[in-house]
C-alpha positions in Angstrom: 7.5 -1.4 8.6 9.4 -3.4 5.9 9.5 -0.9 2.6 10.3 -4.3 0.6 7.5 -6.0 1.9 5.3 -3.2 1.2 6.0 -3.2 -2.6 5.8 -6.7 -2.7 2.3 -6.6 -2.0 1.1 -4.1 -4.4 3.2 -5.3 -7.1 1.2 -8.8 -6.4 -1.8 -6.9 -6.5 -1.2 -5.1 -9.3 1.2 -7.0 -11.4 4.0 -5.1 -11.8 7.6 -5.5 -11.2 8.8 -5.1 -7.4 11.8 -2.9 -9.2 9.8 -0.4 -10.5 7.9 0.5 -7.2 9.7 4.0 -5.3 8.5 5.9 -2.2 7.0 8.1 -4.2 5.6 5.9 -7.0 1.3 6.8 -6.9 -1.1 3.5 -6.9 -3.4 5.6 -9.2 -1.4 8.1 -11.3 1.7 5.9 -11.8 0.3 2.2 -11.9 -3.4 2.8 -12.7 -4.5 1.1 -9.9 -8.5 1.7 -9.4 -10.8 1.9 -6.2 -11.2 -2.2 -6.6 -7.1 -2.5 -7.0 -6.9 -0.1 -3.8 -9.5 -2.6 -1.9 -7.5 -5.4 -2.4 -4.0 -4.3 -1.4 -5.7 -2.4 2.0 -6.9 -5.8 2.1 -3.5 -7.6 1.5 -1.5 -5.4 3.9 -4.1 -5.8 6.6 -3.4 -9.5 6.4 0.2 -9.5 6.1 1.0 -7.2 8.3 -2.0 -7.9 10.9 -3.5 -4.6 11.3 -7.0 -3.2 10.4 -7.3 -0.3 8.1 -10.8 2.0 8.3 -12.2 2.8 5.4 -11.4 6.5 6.1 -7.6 6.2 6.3 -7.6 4.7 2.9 -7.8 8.4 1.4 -4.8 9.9 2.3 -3.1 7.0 0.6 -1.7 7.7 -2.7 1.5 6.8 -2.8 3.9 3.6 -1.4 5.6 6.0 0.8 2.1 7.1 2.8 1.6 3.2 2.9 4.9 3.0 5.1 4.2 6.0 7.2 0.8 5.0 8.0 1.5 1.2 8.8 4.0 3.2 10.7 2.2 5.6 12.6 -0.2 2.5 13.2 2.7 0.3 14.6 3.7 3.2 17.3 -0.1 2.6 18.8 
């Protein structure tokens, strides 16, 4: 999956600069992002990247890089 397109959709979600956002940059720790911020970027990468994410996989996500290697991981099914 795109890295770049990743962070552009969080830092639409979340209003930050696309600069900012690392692999290892945390939606909650580093950009504050709460459970309604983390509902709508799930929500944005589902449609932008045409996949469905269960509720379940959300929790290991913490960080843009486990974004990448889950859409990953998803893609290879």
């Amino acid at each position: 999956m795109d890295l770049n397109k990743i962070k552009e959709v969080v830092a639409e979600q979340l209003g930050v600069e696309v600069a900012e956002l690392k692999e290892g940059t945390s939606l909650k720790d580093d950009l504050n992002a709460d459970s309604l911020d983390l509902f709508q970027i799930i929500m944005s990468l589902e449609e932008e990247f045409g996949i469905e994410i269960p509720t379940e996989d959300t929790e290991s996500i913490n960080t843009i890089g486990d974004i990448e290697n889950y859409l990953n991981s998803r893609k290879e099914d």
